[in-house]
Phi, psi and omega in degrees: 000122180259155142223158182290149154284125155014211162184122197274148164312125154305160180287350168263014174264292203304315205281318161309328172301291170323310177278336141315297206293325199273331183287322204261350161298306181304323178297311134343266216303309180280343111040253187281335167293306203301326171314308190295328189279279198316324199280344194284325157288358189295160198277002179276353184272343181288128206270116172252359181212144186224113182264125173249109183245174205102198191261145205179053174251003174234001170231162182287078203333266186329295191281343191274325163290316179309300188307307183287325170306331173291354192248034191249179179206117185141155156261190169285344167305292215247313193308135180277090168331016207208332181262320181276319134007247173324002196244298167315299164324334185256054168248142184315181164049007191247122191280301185237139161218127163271147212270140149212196209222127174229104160359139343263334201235031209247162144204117202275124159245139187241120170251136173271146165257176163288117192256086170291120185278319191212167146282162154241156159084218196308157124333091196137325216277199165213037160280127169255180179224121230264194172242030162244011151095015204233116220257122181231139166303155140171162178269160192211092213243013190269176175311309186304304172307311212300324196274359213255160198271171164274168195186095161246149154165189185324102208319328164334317210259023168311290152352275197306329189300296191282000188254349184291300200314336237237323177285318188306310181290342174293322191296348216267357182265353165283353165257034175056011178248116183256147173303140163223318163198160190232139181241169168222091155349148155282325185268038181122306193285135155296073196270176179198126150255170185239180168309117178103039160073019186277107181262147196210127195256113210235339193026210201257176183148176155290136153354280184315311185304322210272324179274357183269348184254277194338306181302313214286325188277341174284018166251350183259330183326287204316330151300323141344274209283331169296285179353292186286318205081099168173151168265160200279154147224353148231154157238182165206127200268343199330302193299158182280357183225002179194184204227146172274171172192141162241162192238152158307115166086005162243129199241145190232025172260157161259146131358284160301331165335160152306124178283019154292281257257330195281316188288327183234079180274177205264043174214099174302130201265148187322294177278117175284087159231177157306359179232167170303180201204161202213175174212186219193086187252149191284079177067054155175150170315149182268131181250141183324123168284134152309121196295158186213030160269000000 
């Protein structure tokens, strides 16, 4: 008894074969997109609702979700969680937000704000500074702003700024001059004013160098100023062992002088303001500060 071996398909049945088999997957595959496309557009998938939870002390509920709902792209299916993230985020005053997806047709946002501490930069301006050192843009039309001091310098350097502002002020408010701003120079240098327009030149230096010149002139001013009877209008902290000043209504020109000798005298006063100046040493002559502006 014999048997045949098989007899292999011609190549033109198996290439008939492939392309029915390949036809009939593709036919499956668009199938299931097109299904997949209806179900991902079917309107139950359509975000009908956005829960805003947080801080909401500078927007408006109602309107601040309507505002955001119109900016969404998307179903609860297809939104890219990470863009409405950044969509929220670039609303003023708002620091941080977390996104999630809440079945079948939600979307729960949790927010944080910025908790403004100071200005920041310029006068006028409408950079604020959170209390995590971090410099942000908003209009700030409340109560709450109007008291809060200035703080300038390089935007890097916020942190450092607030964190100086934040050892000065308790001193400057147990001697009743409260800080209203502290700036940090590009080149370094520390200015400050106080309550009553008063400026005071801190130069350069750590945290510690700057509160230790601080320290040494508010245990001494008040003598200063009982002495004259004048109130201060510039310091200057620079020298290392003592401090300039200037007082209202004390002059270190005669009078009498010529006025050529009077216009150009020949010992230039520490601080460049318009009034006269006296200077105040804590137990030794003051010696020339290096410059530091």
């Amino acid at each position: 008894m014999t048997s045949t071996a098989a007899m292999p398909l011609p190549l033109d049945v198996r290439l008939m074969a492939l392309a029915t088999s390949a036809l009939g997957w593709a036919l499956v595959a668009m199938v299931l997109a097109t299904a997949g496309l209806w179900a991902v557009r079917h309107p139950v998938w359509a975000i009908d609702v956005i829960e805003v939870h947080g801080d909401l002390k500078h927007q408006n509920e109602v309107t601040f979700r309507a505002h955001m709902a119109s900016r969404l792209r998307g179903s609860f299916i297809t939104l890219d969680l990470a863009e409405v993230k950044q969509v929220f985020e670039s609303v003023p005053w708002v620091r941080r937000a977390v996104v999630e997806r809440a079945f079948p047709n939600r979307i729960r946002v949790t927010l944080q704000e910025h908790q403004a501490v100071a200005w920041w930069g310029q006068e006028g301006g409408a950079r604020l500074l959170n209390r995590h050192g971090e410099v942000f843009e908003a209009s700030a039309e409340d109560d709450e702003t109007d008291v809060l001091p200035q703080l300038a310098g390089p935007n890097e350097q916020a942190p450092k700024v607030k964190a100086l502002y934040d050892r000065l002020q308790p001193l400057f408010e147990q001697a009743d001059t409260p800080l209203q701003r502290l700036e940090l120079t590009a080149q370094g240098s520390w200015r400050a004013v106080l309550d009553g327009s008063i400026l005071m030149e801190l130069g350069r230096g750590e945290s510690a160098d700057i509160e230790s010149r601080v320290g040494r002139y508010l245990t001494t001013i008040a003598q200063v100023t009982q002495q004259h009877g004048r109130r201060v209008l510039a310091a200057d902290l620079r020298y290392p062992t003592a401090y300039a000043v200037r007082l209202h209504g004390v002059t270190t020109v005669d009078p009498a002088a010529p006025k050529a000798l009077a216009a150009k005298p020949a010992v230039k006063p520490p601080v460049r303001t318009p009034a006269a100046s006296t200077a105040h040493a804590t137990g030794q002559k003051p010696s020339r500060p290096a410059p530091s502006r």
